[in-house]
Structures are given as structure tokens and as C-alpha cells.
Residue, then its C-alpha position, 0 to 999 in steps of 0.5 A: x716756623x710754628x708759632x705758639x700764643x703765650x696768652x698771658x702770664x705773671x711772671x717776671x720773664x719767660x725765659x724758660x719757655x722761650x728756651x724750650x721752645x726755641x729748641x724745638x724749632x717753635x716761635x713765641x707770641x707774647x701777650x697778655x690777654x685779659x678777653x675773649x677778643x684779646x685772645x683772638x686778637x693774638x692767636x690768629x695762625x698760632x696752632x697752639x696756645x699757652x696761657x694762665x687765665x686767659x678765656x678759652x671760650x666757643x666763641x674763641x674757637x670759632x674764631x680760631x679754626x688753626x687752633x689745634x692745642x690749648x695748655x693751662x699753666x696749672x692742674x686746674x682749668x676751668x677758665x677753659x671750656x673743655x666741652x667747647x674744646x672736645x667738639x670743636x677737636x682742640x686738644x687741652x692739656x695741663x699740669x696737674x702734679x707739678x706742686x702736690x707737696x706744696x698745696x698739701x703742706x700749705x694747707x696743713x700749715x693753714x690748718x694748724x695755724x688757724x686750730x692753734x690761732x697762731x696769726x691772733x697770738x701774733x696780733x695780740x703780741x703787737x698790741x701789747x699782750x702777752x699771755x698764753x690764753x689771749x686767744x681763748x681756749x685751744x684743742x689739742x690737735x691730737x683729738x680733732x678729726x681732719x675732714x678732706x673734701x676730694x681725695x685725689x693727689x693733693x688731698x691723699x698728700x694732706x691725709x698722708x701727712x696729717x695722719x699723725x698730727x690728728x687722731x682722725x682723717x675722714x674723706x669725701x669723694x664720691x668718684x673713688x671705690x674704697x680700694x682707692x681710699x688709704x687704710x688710714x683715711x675713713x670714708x665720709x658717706x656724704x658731704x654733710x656727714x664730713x662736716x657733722x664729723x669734722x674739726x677741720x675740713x680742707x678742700x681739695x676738689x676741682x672747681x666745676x658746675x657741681x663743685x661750684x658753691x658746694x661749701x654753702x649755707x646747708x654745709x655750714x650749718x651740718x658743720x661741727x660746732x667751732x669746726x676750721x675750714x681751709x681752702x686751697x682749692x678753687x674760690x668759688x667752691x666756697x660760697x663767701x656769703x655764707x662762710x662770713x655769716x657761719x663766722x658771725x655765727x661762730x659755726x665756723x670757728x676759722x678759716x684759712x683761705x688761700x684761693x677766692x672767688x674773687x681775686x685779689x680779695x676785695x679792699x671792702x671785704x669782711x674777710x680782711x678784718x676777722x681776727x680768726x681769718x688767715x689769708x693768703x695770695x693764691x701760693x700754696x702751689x708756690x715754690x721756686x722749683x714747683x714754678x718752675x716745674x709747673x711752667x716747664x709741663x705746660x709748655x712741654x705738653x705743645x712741643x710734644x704735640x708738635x711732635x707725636x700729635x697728642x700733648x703730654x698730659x691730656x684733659x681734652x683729647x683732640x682730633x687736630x693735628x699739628 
């Protein structure tokens, strides 16, 4: 019977993933690997590998010459090294539109909540203030301008459904023609021009060697006076140094953070105690059913493999076969 390495994961079973692939005649190794060498440990004669945050490194490859298929519980995949995986012929697959509605509504949520400073309104309750100014003064949303950086499935779902909450929704993507961009979304010419023009800028780009650090100290200082920044993306797009001196600036006039370059956030961080600060744990992509839709994608990706010899939703196009 083939077997497959669940490399790692958090949550509370995998009954779901032992079900489907016990069904398509596949054993499951369970693990949780947090290195390269546990990963090699685990995935000696498995031809396919499942995993979350597990490393999938060329060092991992040569390792592994049974290896035919990675599949990350995830859209994004960038512990992962696909070039590594193209030539050594390893398929990768993904799954990358498992919770659109989600990030996208998470992220508005974010947005609004920080423009209308609703966790301060809330603090200030408890410490025994009542007043609709304690906040200071508030915009109305009607008249601010929301900047995406990256229009693909989720940013063109914040724009859909922010278009009639903001007078404004200006985009940012380089790799779109304009017959790609909807009719109520403008197109921002560079990233500083997005931050000149923005109230409120969310990203919702990939995190890779261009995107890496991109939101840095010359962004923030092209950012609109008092503008709102919201991530739901990856946390090494923001450079986190640079977020917490616009914020001692006051550049920045919130944030509203669910993804970090390091995660869970530090106990010593800054960003903790900043009162226009919203933090999250990683769960804009969370609902019962985006889980589950996430984890079921994932996983079918190796048992189609398994079958037709290519993976459901390919980031990697491989030459190995089953």
C-alpha cells in the first residue's frame, strides 16, 4: 500500500484525511515535523508528502529520491522551495481558494474596526469611560479611499465587497492587464502611488523574494497622513520595524494585523501594547467549513496523483510519477 507523510499539523485529528485516503487505498504516516532532518526522518519510501509548515528544502529532496508529490495545507506555500522542486521534478500542489470569503471579510472586519477604532472604544468602556469621542476624531468611511495591494481572488473579493462601504477602491498589481481589473476598482501605477492616495490599504499578495519587505520604511513614509494598514497576507511583507516607527510617527494611524513575520507574536513586542493596534492569530482564512474545505483540497491533490499522475491544483508541475 502507498503511503503518504502527514508532515505536520495543528489540528485536533485528521480523521478527515485518514477517511479519504484510506479510501483511495493510501496509508498515513503521521508526524510533526518542525526540521529539515524530521521531514527526512519520516518521509523515507513515502512517494507523497502532506504538510503545513513543514521545510521542503533541496536538502530534503536530495534526500528523498521517492518523493514524487508535496501538497501544502494552504494558498500559499512559501515554506516550500519550488524552484528546488521543479528540477528535481517533484510536483507541488496547494489550495488556493479554499477561504476567499473568508480573508476577504476578515480583513474588511480588520478595516473597519481599526477606521472606526472600535477595540479603543471597547478598552475605554472598561477602564471606565464613557463617551463617543474618547477615541478622538473618526472619518466617515463613505469618503476614504481603500488601497489593495494584489488583486487576485481574495483582493478582488475585499474590493467587491468594500466597494460600497468606501467612496474609492484603487488597486496595485503589476501582473494584471487592465481587462483584468473590475470596472469599480482604479489602478494605482506603482506601490507608493497606492500609499499617496490610500485611507486604508489591505494586502493580499504572496510572500516571495520581491514581495518580501516590500511594505518598508519608503512606503510608509509615500503613505497618506493617518492612513490604516490591514494584513492578511503573509507577515514578512511587512517589515515590522518600520510599521512600529510610522506608528510612533503617527504616519500610520492603525494597524490591524492577522499574519506576522513571527508567529505567535513575541511576549516583548510593541505591537502588543499599541492602543491603535488589532491583532489576530492567523484566522482570517478560519471557518468550520473553509478548514475543512482547505484540508480536503490538500489532500485530494495526492490521491489524484495517485490516479491520473498530476495533482488537482498544480503550483509545481513535476515529471515523477506515481
Amino acid at each position: 500500500m502507498p503511503q503518504v507523510l502527514y508532515a505536520d499539523n495543528d489540528y485536533a485529528d485528521i480523521d478527515l484525511e485518514r477517511g479519504m485516503f484510506a479510501a483511495a487505498g493510501i496509508d498515513v504516516v503521521a508526524a510533526q515535523c518542525r526540521t529539515e532532518d524530521d521531514v527526512i526522518a519520516h518521509a523515507r519510501g513515502c512517494p507523497a508528502i502532506l504538510l503545513q509548515y513543514a521545510p521542503i528544502t533541496a536538502k530534503v529532496l536530495a534526500a528523498l529520491p521517492d518523493l514524487g508529490i508535496v501538497s501544502r495545507i494552504g494558498a500559499g506555500y512559501d515554506t516550500v522551495d519550488t524552484e528546488a522542486c521543479e528540477k528535481a521534478g517533484v510536483w507541488v500542489g496547494n489550495s488556493p481558494d479554499y477561504g476567499v470569503g473568508e480573508v476577504a471579510t476578515h480583513a474588511l472586519a480588520l478595516a473597519l474596526a481599526s477606521i472606526r477604532n472600535i477595540v479603543a472604544y471597547h478598552r475605554d468602556i472598561a477602564a471606565g469611560t464613557w463617551h463617543f469621542m474618547s477615541s478622538g476624531k473618526l472619518a466617515r468611511p463613505s469618503q476614504l479611499t481603500l488601497g489593495i495591494v494584489g488583486l487576485g481572488r481574495i483582493g478582488k473579493r475585499m474590493a467587491h465587497i468594500s466597494r460600497n462601504v468606501f467612496r474609492r477602491v484603487v488597486a496595485y498589481d503589476p501582473y494584471l492587464i487592465d481587462g483584468d481589473f473590475p470596472a469599480y476598482v482604479e489602478r494605482a501605477a506603482t506601490l507608493a502611488d497606492l500609499a499617496q492616495q490610500s485611507d486604508v490599504v489591505s494586502l493580499h499578495t504572496p510572500l516571495t523574494a520581491e514581495t518580501r519587505g516590500m511594505v518598508d520604511a519608503k512606503f510608509f513614509a509615500a503613505l497618506k497622513p493617518g492612513a490604516h494598514l490591514v494584513n492578511t497576507a503573509r507577515g514578512a511583507v511587512v517589515d515590522i520595524a518600520a510599521l512600529e516607527q510610522a506608528l510612533a510617527a503617527g504616519t500610520l494611524g492603525g494597524a490591524g494585523l492577522d499574519v506576522l513575520p513571527v508567529e505567535p507574536v513575541p511576549r516583548d513586542s510593541k505591537l502588543l501594547s499599541h492602543p491603535r493596534v488589532i491583532l489576530t492569530p492567523h484566522s482570517a482564512f478560519y471557518s468550520v467549513e473553509a478548514e475543512q474545505e482547505l484540508r480536503r483540497k490538500a489532500a485530494q491533490n495526492i490521491i489524484t496523483w495517485h490516479a491520473t499522475g498530476r495533482p488537482e491544483y498544480v503550483v509545481v508541475r513535476g515529471t515523477r510519477r506515481p
